[in-house]
N, C-alpha and C positions, 0 to 999 in steps of 0.2 A: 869418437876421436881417440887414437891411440896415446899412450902416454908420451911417445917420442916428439909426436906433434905440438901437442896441449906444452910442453917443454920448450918444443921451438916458438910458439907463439909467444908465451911467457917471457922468452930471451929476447925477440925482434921487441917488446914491449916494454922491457928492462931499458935496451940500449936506448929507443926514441925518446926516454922522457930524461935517460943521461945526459944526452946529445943535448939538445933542447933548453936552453936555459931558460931560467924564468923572464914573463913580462916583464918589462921597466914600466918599475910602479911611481916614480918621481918626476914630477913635470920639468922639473929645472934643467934635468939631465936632455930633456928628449927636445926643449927649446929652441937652438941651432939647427938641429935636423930638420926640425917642422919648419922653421922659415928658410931653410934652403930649397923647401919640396913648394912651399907654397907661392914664393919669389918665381923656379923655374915654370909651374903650371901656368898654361894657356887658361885652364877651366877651372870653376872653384872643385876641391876635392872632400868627400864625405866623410865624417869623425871614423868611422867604421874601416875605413881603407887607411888614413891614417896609421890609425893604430896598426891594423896589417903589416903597415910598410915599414913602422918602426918597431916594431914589434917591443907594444906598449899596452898598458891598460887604458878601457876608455876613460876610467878615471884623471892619467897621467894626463892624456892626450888632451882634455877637457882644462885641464889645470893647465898646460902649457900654453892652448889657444889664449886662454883667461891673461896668462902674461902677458903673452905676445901681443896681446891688444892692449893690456896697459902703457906697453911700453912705446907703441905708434902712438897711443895719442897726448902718450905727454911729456912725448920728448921732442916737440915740436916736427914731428917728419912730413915729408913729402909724401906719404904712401900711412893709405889706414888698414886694418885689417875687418874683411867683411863678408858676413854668411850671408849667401842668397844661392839660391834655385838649390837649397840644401847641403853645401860644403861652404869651402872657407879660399877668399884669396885675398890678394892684395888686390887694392885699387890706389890709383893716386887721389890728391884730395883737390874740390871742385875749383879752388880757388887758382890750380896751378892749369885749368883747362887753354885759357889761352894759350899760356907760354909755352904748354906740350905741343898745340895747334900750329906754332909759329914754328917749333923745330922741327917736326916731323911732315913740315909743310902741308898743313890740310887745311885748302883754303874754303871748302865745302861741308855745310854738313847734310849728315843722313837721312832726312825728317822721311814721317810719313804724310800722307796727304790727309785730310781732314778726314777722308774717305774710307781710308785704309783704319784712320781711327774707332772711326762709328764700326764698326766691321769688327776691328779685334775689339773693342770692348765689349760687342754683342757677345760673341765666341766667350770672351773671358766669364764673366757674368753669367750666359746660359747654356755654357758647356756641360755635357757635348750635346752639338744643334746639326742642324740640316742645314744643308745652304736654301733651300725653299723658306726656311722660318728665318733666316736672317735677313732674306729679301723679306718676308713680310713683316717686320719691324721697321726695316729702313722703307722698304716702299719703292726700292730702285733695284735694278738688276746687279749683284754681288761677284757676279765670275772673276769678273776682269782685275775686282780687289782683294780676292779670295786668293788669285794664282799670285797675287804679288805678295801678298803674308805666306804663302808656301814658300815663295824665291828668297823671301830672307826669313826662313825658317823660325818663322815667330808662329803657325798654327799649323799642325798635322791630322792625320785621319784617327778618327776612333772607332773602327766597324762601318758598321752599316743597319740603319734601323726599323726595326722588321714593322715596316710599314707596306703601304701598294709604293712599288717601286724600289723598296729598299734602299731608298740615298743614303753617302758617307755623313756620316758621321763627321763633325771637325772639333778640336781641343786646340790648347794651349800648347806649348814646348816647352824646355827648358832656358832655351833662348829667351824665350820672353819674357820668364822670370829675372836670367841674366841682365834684360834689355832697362825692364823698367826696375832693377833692384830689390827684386823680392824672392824672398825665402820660401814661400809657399801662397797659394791662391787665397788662403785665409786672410793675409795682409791686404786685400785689395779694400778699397776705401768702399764703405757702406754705401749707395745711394742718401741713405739720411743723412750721413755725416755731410755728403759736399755740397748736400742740399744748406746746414749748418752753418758749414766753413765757408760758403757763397756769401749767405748772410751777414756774416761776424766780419768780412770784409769788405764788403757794401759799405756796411755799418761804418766801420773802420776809417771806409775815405770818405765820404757824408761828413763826416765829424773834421778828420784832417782838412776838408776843403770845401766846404759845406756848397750846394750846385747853389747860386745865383739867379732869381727869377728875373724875368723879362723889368728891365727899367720904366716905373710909371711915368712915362711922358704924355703930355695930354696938348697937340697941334692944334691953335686957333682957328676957326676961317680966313684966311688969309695970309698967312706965315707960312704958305710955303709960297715960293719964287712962281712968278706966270699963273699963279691961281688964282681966280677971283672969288674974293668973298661970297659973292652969291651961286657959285660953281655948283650945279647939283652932283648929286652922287653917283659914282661911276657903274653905268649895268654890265660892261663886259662885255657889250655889243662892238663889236669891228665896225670904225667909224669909215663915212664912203670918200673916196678920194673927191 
């Protein structure tokens, strides 16, 4: 490289980091920004792009979220601040679900079918699966509920696995972490845990409401109406007209 060059690089290298001001390294500063981006988002957004966009340290950005959520939850708001499927948005808070329901008139809601359930929790749990191994878990044929977690983009392909046949492959989304509130597949409840949590509520209304056995009542011969004391005992035989 000529020295004329090595000179120009030098200078375009000079100017970009003139140009260029430093990160904002204060979260206090960068606070407004961030709840104006996280208010307008449809989707939660990643700490990573944050900072991007405010052109922040992830430290700042780390510290401002940390505000920002003190400050939704204790200043009594209608709206809390929450990380799932790996960024950060607003949601409102559960207690305001009807009164949203009654304004934005939604007289329905969006359930899955019980079906649909067995199905993505297969997928979630033993992702990535075949649709062949999901049927043989549940023991029913899967298409029909398979194409309906594709429709509402709660499960996608993962490949295909090199088996005879080579079937797709299926996984989770991000949707579905959005759906059911979670940050990452790691938070999904143990099998032993709900196996626990089942118990410890059983438990729970046992005690609240303890179940009541059958009343020991013990009927004379003769105390019931039209019965005769000496009545023998009923065989179950269809008597003849």
């Amino acid at each position: 490289m000529s020295d004329t060059a090595a000179d120009t690089t030098a200078a375009v290298a000079d100017e970009e980091k003139t140009e260029r001001p430093p990160r904002e390294t204060a979260p206090e500063r960068i606070v407004p920004s961030l709840e104006a981006v996280l208010f307008s988002s449809a989707k939660p957004v990643k700490e990573r792009d944050l900072a991007e966009l405010l052109d922040a340290t992830g430290g700042a950005v780390t510290g401002a979220l940390a505000l920002l959520g003190e400050r939704t939850e204790n200043e009594g708001r209608g709206i809390r601040l929450e990380k799932v499927a790996g960024g950060w948005r607003f949601v409102t808070r559960p207690e305001f679900d009807a009164l949203l329901r009654r304004f934005h008139e939604v007289t329905e809601r969006s359930r899955l079918s019980l079906a649909a359930l067995e199905t993505l929790a297969i997928i979630a749990y033993r992702q990535p699966i075949t649709l062949p191994e999901i049927q043989e878990i549940r023991g029913v044929n899967c298409a029909s509920v398979l194409k309906t977690l594709f429709e509402k983009k709660l499960v996608t392909t993962a490949g295909k696995k090199a088996v005879v046949g080579t079937p797709f492959l299926y996984r989770t989304t991000p949707e579905f972490l959005m759906r059911f509130g979670l940050n990452e597949l790691d938070e999904l409840p143990r099998p032993e845990d709900l196996d626990a949590d089942l118990a410890a509520t059983l438990e729970a209304r046992e005690i609240a409401a303890p179940t009541a056995g059958p009343p020991d009542i013990r009927v004379e011969p003769g105390e019931i109406a039209d019965e005769p004391a000496d009545a023998p005992p009923e065989t179950g035989a269809i008597p003849e007209e």
